[in-house]
C-alpha positions as CSV (number, residue, x, y, z in Angstrom):
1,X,36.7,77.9,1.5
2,X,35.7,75.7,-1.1
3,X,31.8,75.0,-2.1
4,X,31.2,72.1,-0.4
5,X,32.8,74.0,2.5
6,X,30.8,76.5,2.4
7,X,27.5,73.9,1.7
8,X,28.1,72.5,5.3
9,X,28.5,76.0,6.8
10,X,24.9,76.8,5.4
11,X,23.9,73.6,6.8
12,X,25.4,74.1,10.2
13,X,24.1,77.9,10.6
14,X,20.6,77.3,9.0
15,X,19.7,74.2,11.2
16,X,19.3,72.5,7.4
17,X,20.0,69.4,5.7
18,X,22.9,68.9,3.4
19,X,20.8,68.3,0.7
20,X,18.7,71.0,1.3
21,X,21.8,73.5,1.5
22,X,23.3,72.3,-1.6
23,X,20.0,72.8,-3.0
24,X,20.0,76.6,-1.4
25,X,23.9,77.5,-2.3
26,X,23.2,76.1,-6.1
27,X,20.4,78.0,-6.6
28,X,21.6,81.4,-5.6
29,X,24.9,80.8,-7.5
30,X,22.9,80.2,-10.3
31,X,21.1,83.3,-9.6
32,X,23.8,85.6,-9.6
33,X,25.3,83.9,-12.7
34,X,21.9,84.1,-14.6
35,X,21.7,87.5,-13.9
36,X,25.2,88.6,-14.8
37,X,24.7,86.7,-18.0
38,X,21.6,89.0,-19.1
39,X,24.2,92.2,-18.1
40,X,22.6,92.9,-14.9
41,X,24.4,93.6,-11.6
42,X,24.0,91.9,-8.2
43,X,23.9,94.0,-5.2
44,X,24.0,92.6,-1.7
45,X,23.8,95.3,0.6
46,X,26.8,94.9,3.4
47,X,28.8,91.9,1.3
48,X,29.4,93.7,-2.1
49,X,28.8,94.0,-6.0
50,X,29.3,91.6,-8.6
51,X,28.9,93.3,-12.1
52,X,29.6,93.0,-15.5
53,X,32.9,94.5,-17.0
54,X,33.6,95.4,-20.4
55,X,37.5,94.6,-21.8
56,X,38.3,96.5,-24.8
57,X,40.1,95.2,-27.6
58,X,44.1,95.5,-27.0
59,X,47.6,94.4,-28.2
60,X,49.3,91.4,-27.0
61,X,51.5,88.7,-27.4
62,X,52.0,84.8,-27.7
63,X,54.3,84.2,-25.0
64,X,55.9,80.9,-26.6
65,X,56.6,82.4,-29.8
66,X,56.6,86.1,-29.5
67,X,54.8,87.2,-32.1
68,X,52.1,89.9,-32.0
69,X,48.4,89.4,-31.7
70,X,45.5,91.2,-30.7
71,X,43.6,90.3,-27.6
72,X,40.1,90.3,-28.6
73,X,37.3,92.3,-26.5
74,X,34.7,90.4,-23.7
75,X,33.0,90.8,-21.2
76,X,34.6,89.5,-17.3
77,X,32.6,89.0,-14.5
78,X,33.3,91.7,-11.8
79,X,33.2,91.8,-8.1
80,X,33.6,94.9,-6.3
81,X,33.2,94.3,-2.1
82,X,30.8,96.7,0.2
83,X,32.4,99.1,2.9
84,X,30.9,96.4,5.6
85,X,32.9,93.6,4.2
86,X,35.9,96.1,3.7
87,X,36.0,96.5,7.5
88,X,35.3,93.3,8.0
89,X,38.4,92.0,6.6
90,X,40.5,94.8,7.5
């Protein structure tokens, strides 16, 4: 499902507009991505968890030359999914 898929879904299912559903989807994308940005987690009860995850610092290496390197740390966005949507998919 792609985001313009999942635009018209909203629209279908919420008796909205497609503008008005873009407008809805965008906003709580950027809600979630605002928030994992400041290091917070989003919670939606029944669907899942989308947190932020720290990646240490670790050894690596180019795979066109071979040589070593070290893979710097970051930060990845995480998403961990609720018991409901477990069994859902299951």
């Amino acid at each position: 499902m792609t985001k313009n898929d999942l635009i018209a879904l909203v629209a279908k299912k919420a008796n909205l507009t497609n503008k008005a559903s873009r407008e809805a989807v965008t906003h709580f994308l950027n809600g979630v991505r605002d928030s994992l940005k400041r290091g917070e987690k989003v919670v939606i009860t029944g669907f899942g968890t989308f947190s932020v995850r720290k990646r240490a610092q670790r050894p690596g290496r180019n795979p066109k030359t071979g040589e070593k390197i070290i893979i710097a740390a970051r930060n990845a966005p995480g998403f961990t999914p609720g018991k409901t949507l477990k069994k859902a998919v299951k």
